[in-house]
N, C-alpha and C positions, 0 to 999 in steps of 0.2 A: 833854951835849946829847942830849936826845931824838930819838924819830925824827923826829915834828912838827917840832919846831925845827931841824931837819935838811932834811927838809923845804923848811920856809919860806926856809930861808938859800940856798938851790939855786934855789928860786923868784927869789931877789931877784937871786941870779946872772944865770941868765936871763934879764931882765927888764934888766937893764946892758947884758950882752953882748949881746942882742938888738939894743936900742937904740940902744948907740953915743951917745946923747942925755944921759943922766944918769951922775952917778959916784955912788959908794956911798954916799958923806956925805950927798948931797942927795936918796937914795932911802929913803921912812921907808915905813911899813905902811899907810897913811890917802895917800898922794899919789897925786893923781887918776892912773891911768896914759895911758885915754883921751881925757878932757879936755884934759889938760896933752902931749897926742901925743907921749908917752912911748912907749907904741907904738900899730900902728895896727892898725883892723880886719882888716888884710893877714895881719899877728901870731895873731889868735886861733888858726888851724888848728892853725898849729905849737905856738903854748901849750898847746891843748888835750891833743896830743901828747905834749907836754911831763909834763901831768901824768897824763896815761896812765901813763907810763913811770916817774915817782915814787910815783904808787900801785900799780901793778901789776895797773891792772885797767883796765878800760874805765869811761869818765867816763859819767855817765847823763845821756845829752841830752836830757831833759826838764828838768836844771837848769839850761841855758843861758838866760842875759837880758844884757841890759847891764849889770843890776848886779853880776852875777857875777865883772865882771872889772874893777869902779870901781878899785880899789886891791887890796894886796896882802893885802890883812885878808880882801875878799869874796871872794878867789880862793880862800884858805884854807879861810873858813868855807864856802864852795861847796860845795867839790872834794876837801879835803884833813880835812874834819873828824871823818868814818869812819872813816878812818884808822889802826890800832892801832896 
């Protein structure tokens, strides 16, 4: 597994244990997170955090929108795509 995919899989972690709401089978890369109140805007700080602390740098908040956090694909290609 890659770091990416290392990554992502940490992310999808997250993203359960946060939640409390979804188990892993039923959380794929495309499922609404916000929509589907998987989590709530309450979540974003700490996610952001989140991926502070898996890239090792500071998240550049001018790439923040809503769609940066539809699902776990826009999180990725957001936040996690510079990545090496």
């Amino acid at each position: 597994m890659n770091r990416k995919e290392a990554m992502r899989e940490e992310l999808r972690q997250w993203v359960i244990t946060t939640s409390g709401k979804i188990g892993p089978d039923a959380l794929h890369d495309d499922t609404p997170l916000i929509e589907q109140r998987i989590i709530s805007s309450l979540h974003i700080t700490d996610l952001i955090l989140f991926l502070e602390s898996l890239r090792g740098s500071p998240v550049d908040l001018g790439l923040l929108s809503g769609a940066s956090f539809r699902d776990i694909n826009a999180v990725c290609d957001t936040f996690l795509a510079d990545v090496a």
